[in-house]
C-alpha positions as CSV (number, residue, x, y, z in Angstrom):
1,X,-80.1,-36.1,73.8
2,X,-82.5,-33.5,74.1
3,X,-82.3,-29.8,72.7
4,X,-82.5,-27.3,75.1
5,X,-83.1,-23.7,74.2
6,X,-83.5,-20.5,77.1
7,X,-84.8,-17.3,77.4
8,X,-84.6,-14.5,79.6
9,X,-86.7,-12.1,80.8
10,X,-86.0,-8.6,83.1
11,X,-88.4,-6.7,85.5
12,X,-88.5,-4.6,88.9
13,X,-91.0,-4.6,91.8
14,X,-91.5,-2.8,94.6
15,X,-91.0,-4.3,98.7
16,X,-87.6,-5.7,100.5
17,X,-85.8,-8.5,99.2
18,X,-86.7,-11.1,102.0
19,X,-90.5,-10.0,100.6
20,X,-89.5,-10.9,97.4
21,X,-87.9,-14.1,97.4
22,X,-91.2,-14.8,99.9
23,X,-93.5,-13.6,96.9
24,X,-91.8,-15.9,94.3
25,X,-91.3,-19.1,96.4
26,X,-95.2,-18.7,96.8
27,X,-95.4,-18.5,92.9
28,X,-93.1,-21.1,92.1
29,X,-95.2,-23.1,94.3
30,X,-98.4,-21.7,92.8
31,X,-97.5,-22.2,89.8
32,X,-97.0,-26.2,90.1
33,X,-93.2,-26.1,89.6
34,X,-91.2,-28.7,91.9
35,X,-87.6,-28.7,94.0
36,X,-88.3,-25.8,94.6
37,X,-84.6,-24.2,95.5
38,X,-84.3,-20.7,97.7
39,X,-80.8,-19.7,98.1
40,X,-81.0,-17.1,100.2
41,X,-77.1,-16.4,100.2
42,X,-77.5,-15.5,96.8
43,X,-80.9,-14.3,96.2
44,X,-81.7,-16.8,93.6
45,X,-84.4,-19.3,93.3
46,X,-84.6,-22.6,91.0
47,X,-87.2,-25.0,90.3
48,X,-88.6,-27.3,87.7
49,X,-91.4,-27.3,85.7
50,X,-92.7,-30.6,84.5
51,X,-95.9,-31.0,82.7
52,X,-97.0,-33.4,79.9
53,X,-96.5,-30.9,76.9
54,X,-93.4,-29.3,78.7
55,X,-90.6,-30.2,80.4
56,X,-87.6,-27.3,81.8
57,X,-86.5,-25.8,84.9
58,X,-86.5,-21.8,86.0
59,X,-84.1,-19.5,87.4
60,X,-84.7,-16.0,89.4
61,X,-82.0,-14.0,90.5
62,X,-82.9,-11.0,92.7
63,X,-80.9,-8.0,93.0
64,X,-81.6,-4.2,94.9
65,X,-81.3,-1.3,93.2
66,X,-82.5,2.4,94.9
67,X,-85.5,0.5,96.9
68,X,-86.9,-2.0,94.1
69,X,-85.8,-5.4,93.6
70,X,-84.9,-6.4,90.3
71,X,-86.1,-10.4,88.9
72,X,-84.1,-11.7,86.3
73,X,-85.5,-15.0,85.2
74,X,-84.0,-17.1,82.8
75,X,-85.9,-20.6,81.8
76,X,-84.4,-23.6,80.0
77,X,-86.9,-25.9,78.1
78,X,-87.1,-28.9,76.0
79,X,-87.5,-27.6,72.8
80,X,-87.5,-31.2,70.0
81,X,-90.8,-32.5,70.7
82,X,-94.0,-31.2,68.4
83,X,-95.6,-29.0,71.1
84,X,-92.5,-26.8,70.9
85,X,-93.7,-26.1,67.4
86,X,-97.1,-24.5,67.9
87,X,-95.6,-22.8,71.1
88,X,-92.6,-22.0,73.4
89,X,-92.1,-24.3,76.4
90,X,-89.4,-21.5,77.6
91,X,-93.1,-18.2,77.1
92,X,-95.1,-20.9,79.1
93,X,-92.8,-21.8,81.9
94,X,-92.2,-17.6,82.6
95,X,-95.7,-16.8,82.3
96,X,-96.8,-19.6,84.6
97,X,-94.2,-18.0,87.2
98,X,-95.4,-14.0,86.5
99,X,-99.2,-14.7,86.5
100,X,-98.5,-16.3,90.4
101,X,-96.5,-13.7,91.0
């Protein structure tokens, strides 16, 4: 069985929530992950991100607060294989979704 490890990371941005969840679902996309889910009911967003070196899955939960939306994103990687030692799978699957963002 594999070990999994996650991290999270917090940040605001301006524009309305149906923006928002737009502006991510374009990154996810962007940013090569696949199933991408929108749950719109909820304002969250999953995906996976599979790629040679690493292999984990993303979650972004939007929330309002006094006109910006708040992204919490939370991703969950392999981390037992001997990439995860020169880097973190969990640092390359966020950056991949902010720098589309």
């Amino acid at each position: 069985m594999a070990i999994r490890k996650s991290k999270e990371e917090n940040f605001q941005i301006s524009g309305s929530l149906a923006e928002v969840i737009q502006k991510c679902e374009t990154a996810l996309e962007d940013g090569n992950f696949t199933k991408i889910n929108v749950n719109k009911t909820i304002n969250q967003l999953t995906a996976n991100y599979k790629k040679f070196t690493v292999w984990g899955k993303i979650k972004i939960t939007l929330t309002e607060d006094n006109g910006k939306i708040n992204i919490h994103s939370q991703s969950t990687a392999n981390a037992d294989n001997i990439y995860a030692l020169f880097s973190s799978p969990n640092d390359k699957i966020l950056k991949q979704f902010k720098s589309n963002l």
